[in-house]
C-alpha positions in Angstrom: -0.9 -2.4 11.3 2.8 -2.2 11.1 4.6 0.7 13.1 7.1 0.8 9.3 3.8 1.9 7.4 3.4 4.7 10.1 7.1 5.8 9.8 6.8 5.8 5.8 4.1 7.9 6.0 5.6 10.4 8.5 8.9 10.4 6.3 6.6 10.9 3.3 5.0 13.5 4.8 7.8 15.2 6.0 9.4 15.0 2.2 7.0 15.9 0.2 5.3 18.6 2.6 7.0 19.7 5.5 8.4 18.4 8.8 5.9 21.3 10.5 3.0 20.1 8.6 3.9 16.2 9.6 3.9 17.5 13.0 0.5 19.6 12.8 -1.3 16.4 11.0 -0.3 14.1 14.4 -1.3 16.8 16.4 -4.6 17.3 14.9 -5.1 13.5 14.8 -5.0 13.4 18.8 -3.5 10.0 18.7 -3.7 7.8 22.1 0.4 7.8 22.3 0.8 11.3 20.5 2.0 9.6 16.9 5.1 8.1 19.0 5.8 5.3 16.3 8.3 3.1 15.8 9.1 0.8 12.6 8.6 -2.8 14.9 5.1 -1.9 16.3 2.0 -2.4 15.9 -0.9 0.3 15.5 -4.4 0.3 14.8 -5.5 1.0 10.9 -7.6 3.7 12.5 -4.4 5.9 13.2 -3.2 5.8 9.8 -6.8 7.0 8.7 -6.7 9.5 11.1 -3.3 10.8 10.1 -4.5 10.7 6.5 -7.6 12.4 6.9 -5.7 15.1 9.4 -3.1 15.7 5.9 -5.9 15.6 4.0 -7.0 18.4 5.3 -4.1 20.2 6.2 -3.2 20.4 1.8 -6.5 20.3 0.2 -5.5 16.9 -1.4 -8.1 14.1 -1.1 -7.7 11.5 0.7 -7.4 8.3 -2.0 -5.0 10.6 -4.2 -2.9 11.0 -0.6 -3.1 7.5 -0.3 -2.4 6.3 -3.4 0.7 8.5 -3.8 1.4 6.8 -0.6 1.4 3.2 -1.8 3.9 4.7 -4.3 6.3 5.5 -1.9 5.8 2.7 0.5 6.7 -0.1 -3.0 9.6 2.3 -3.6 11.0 1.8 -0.2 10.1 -1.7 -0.2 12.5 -2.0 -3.1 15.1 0.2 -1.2 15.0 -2.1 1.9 14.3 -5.6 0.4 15.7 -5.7 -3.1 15.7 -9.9 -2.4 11.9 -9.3 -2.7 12.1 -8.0 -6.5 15.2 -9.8 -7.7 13.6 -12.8 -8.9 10.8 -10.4 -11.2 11.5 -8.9 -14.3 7.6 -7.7 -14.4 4.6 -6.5 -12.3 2.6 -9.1 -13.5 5.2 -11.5 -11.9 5.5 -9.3 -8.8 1.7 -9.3 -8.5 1.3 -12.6 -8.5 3.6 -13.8 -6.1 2.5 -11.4 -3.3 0.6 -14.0 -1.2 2.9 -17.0 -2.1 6.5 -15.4 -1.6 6.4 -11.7 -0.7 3.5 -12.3 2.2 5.2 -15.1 3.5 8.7 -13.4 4.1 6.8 -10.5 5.7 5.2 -12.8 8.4 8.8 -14.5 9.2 9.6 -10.7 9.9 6.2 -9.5 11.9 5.0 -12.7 12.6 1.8 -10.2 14.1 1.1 -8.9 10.6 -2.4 -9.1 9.6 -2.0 -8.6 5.3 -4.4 -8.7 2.9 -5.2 -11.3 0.3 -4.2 -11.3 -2.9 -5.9 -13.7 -5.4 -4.7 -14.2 -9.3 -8.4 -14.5 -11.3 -6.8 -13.8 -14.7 -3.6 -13.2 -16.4 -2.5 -12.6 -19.9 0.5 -10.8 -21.9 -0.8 -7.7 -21.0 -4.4 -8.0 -18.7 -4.2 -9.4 -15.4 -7.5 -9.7 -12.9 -6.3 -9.4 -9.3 -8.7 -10.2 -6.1 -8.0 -8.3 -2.9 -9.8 -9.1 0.2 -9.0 -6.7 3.0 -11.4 -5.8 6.2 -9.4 -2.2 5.6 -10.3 -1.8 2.3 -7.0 -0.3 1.8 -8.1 -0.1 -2.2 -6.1 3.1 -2.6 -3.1 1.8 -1.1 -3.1 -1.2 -2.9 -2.9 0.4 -6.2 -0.5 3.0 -5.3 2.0 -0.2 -4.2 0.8 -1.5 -7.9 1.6 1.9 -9.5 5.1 1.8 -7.7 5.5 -1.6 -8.4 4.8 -0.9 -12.2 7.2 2.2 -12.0 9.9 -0.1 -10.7 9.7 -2.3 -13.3 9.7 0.3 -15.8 6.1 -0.9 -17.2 3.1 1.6 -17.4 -0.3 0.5 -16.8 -3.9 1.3 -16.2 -5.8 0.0 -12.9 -9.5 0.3 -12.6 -11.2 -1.9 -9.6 -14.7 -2.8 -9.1 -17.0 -4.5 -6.2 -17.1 -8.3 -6.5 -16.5 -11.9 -4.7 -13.9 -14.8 -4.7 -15.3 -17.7 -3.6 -18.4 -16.0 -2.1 -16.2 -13.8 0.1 -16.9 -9.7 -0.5 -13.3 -8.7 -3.0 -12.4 -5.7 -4.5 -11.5 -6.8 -8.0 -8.5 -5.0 -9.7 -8.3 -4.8 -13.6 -4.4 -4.5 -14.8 -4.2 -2.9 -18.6 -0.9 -2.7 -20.1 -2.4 -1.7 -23.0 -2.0 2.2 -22.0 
């Protein structure tokens, strides 16, 4: 995983808790390299789990709600850092769909290492849109907090529900986009 989703997290963390509980949550976690991260390197998902779980603990908070609220910040950073990545969007549907095509693609050219998920369009409409998401993380949580952020950006409020399902016989987690909040 990508050392920048580690150092969001920490500065997340830090922000919204405490820079003593960031550093009691990588203690706790017993990390192989004591939670040394850096933005260009690459860590295994099961540290970022770890560090969840360790914050989890730490504020009572479960961990998909931490998570989520995590997505959030991570698309609202992502928007700080690569505003080329939203300029061409004027809507989360648009932004949603072009995750694999455009947004994807100019991450590789960056961390050519990156192993993303997949993002598959089953359904759009004015105000629905069905989204696939294949993942061997199952990152569910994540991926709709980065959809709640993304929605927040572009100033749109939405519902997201997601269910078990399948994309061309592969296992999917299917995400179901309302506008109609």
């Amino acid at each position: 995983m990508l050392g920048m989703v580690f150092t969001e997290f920490m500065e997340m963390v830090e922000d919204r808790f405490s820079p003593a509980i960031a550093d009691s949550v990588i203690e706790s976690a017993k990390l192989p390299h004591g939670g040394a991260y850096t933005a260009v390197g690459y860590y295994a998902h099961e540290e970022i789990i770890a560090l969840v779980v360790g914050l989890s603990k730490q504020t009572g908070i479960p961990v998909p709600d931490l998570v989520t609220a995590f997505g959030q910040h991570l698309l609202k950073r992502f928007s700080e850092i690569y505003p080329q990545m939203f300029a061409s969007h004027t809507s989360l549907f648009s932004f949603v769909a072009s995750i694999d095509a455009e947004i994807h693609r100019e991450v590789r050219k960056l961390y050519p290492q990156a192993q993303l998920p997949r993002f598959t369009v089953l359904e759009i409409e004015e105000r629905v849109m069905r989204l696939a998401y294949e993942s061997p993380r199952s990152m569910e949580a994540l991926a709709v907090g980065l959809m709640l952020g993304a929605a927040e950006h572009f100033g749109e409020q939405v519902k997201i529900s997601h269910t078990a399902g399948t994309v061309e016989g592969r296992p999917a987690t299917v995400f179901h986009i309302d506008k109609n909040t």
